[in-house]
N, C-alpha and C positions, 0 to 999 in steps of 0.2 A: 504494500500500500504506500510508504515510504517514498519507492521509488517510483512509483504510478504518481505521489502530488510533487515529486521534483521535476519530471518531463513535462508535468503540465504547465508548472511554473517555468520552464523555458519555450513552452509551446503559446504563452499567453499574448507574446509579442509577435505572433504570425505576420499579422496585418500588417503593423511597424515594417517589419523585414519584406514582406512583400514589396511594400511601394517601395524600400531601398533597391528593391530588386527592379521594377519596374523602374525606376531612372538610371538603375546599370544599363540594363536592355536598350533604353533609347539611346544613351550613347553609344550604344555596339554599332547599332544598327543606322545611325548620322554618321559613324566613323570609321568602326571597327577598334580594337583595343591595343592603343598603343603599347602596353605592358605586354601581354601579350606576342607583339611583333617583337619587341625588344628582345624577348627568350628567346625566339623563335630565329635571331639570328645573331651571328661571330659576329667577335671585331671587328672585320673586315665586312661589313653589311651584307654577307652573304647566307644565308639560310640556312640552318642546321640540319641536315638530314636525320632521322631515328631510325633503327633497324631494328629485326625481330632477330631471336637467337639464331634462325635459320638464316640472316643477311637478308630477307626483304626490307625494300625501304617502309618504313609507315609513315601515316596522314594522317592526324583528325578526322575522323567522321564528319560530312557534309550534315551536321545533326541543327535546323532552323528550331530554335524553340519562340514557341506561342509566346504572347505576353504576361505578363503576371496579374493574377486576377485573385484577389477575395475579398468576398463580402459574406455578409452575416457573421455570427458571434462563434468565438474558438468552442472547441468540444473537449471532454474529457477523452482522456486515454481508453480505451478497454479495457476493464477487466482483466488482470495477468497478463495481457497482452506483452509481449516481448517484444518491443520496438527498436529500430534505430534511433542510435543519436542524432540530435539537430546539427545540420554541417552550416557550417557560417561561409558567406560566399558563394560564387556560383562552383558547379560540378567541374573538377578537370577536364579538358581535352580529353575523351576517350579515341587511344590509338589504333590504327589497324592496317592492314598491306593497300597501301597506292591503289585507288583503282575502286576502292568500297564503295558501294552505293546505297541505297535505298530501293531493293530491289520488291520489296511489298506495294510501292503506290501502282494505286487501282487494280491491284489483285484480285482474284475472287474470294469472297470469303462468305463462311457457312456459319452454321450455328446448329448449339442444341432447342436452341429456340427460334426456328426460321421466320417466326412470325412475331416481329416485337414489339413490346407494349408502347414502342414510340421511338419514328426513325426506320432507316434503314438500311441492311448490313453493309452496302458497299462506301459508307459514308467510313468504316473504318478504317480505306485504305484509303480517303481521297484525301489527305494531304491537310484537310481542314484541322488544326490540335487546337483552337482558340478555345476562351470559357464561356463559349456561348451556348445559349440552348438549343440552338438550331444546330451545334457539331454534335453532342452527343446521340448515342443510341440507349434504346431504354432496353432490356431481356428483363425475361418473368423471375419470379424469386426464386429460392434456393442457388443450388452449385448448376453454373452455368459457362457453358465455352464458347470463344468464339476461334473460328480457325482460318488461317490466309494460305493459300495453293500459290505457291512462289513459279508455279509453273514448268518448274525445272530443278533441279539439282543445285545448290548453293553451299557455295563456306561460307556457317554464318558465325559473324564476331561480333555483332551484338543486335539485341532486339529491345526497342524503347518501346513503354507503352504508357499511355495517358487513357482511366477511366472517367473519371470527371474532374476537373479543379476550378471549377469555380467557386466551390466554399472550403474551408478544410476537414478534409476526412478522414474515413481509413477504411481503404477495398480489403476484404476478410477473404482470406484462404487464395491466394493469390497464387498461381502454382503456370510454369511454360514448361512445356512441352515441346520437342521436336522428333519427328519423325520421315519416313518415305513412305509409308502406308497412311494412307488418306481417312480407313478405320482407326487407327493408333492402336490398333491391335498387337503386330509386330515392331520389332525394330523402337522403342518406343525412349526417348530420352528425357528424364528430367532435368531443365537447367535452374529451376529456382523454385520455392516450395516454401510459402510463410505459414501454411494450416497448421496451428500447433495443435489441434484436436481429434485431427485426421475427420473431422464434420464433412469433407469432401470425397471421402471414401478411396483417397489414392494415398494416402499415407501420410505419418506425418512429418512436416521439413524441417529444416535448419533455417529458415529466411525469418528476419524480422519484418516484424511490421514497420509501414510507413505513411506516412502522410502525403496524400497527392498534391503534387505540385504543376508547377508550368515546366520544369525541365522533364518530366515523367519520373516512370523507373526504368530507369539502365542496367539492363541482363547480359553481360558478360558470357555469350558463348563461343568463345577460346575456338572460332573455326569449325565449329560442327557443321557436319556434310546432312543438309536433310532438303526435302523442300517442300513439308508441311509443317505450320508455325501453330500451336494451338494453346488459348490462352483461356485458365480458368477466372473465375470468380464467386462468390456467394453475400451478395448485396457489399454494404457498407456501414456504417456509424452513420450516415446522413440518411438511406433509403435502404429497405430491404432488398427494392430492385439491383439488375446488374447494368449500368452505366458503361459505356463503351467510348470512349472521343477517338483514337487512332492509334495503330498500330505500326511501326516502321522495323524494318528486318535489316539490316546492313550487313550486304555480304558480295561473294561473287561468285562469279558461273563458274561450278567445280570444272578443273581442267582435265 
């Protein structure tokens, strides 16, 4: 309980931090971030290359985040909830081999619920992440998936996903999946897994809980070869429904 009223008391400045954020953003996006460029290059104003232990060169993710958005009043934590700490600042550059892309926009994507209580499913892959109520998708309650057909074969190194940020919450039992079987029958990979009750019936994970933001959650898969993306949920601290704004897969056409 202790530590359930200590995260609250650092979660109660949300809004504070938001608009900080929100005036990072518009400077990025009037300039770009001179700090930034400065790492980014030698002495000699030449450009630092990064490489992977294998000698590829790496890039930044081409990762465009939405604006920062909250309104209405903070929430408490969950219950035992095992969360992340509050990180101050935006998200590091996540790195990956030259060439990465965003290979989920306008993908097709399915559901255990094809028919949603508000929206629809292809608005996941269109690009739109903003906290409006017109990007989100609404799915019916309980443990709910959405899935995106990459259409081919992908290394993927990482998958962001945003369910709602327009107020702060916390999506419950959050769990990505990748696979080549379009059933998830075979072949089946977990990359992330915050259910600590196993309430979704796939087991229980190692992942903390978090609070949706405008940056998403950023899913670290270290190159996994699949090219079905399938992403659970089971409502939220704000609605029982399952809330969906976009899904992006970064990766490339396995060679």
């Amino acid at each position: 309980m202790k530590n359930n009223e200590i995260l609250n008391k650092r979660y109660a400045n949300m809004k504070q931090i938001a608009l900080v954020m929100l005036v990072v953003a518009g400077m990025v996006w009037l300039g770009g971030s001179a700090v930034a460029a400065e790492e980014s290059e030698g002495n000699d104003g030449q450009k630092a290359s990064a490489k992977s232990d294998s000698g590829e060169e790496l890039a930044p993710i081409p990762l465009e985040l939405p604006m920062p958005v909250f309104t209405g009043t903070e929430i408490d934590i969950p219950t035992g909830a095992k969360m992340e700490e509050p990180r101050e600042g935006p998200r590091p550059d996540f790195m990956a081999p030259v060439g990465t892309e965003n290979v989920a926009f306008e993908k097709k994507v399915t559901s255990s619920d094809m028919n949603p209580v508000y929206g629809d499913l292809e608005q996941i892959t269109d690009g739109d992440k903003e906290a409006y109520d017109t990007s989100y998708v609404e799915l019916k309650k309980g443990p709910q998936w959405v899935q995106v057909d990459l259409g081919d074969n992908y290394e993927i190194y990482a998958i962001v996903m945003w369910h709602s940020h327009n107020v702060p919450q916390v999506a419950k039992d959050v769990i990505v999946q990748v696979s080549n079987d379009p059933d998830f029958v075979e072949g089946v990979k977990t990359l992330f897994n915050n259910d600590q009750d196993n309430s979704s019936g796939l087991g229980i994970g190692k992942g903390l809980g978090y609070f949706e933001s405008h940056e998403g959650k950023l899913v670290d898969a270290k190159g996994v070869k699949a090219r079905y993306v399938r992403c659970w949920s089971n409502g939220s601290t704000y609605t029982a429904l399952n809330r969906w704004t976009e899904i992006e897969v970064y990766g490339k056409p396995v060679k």
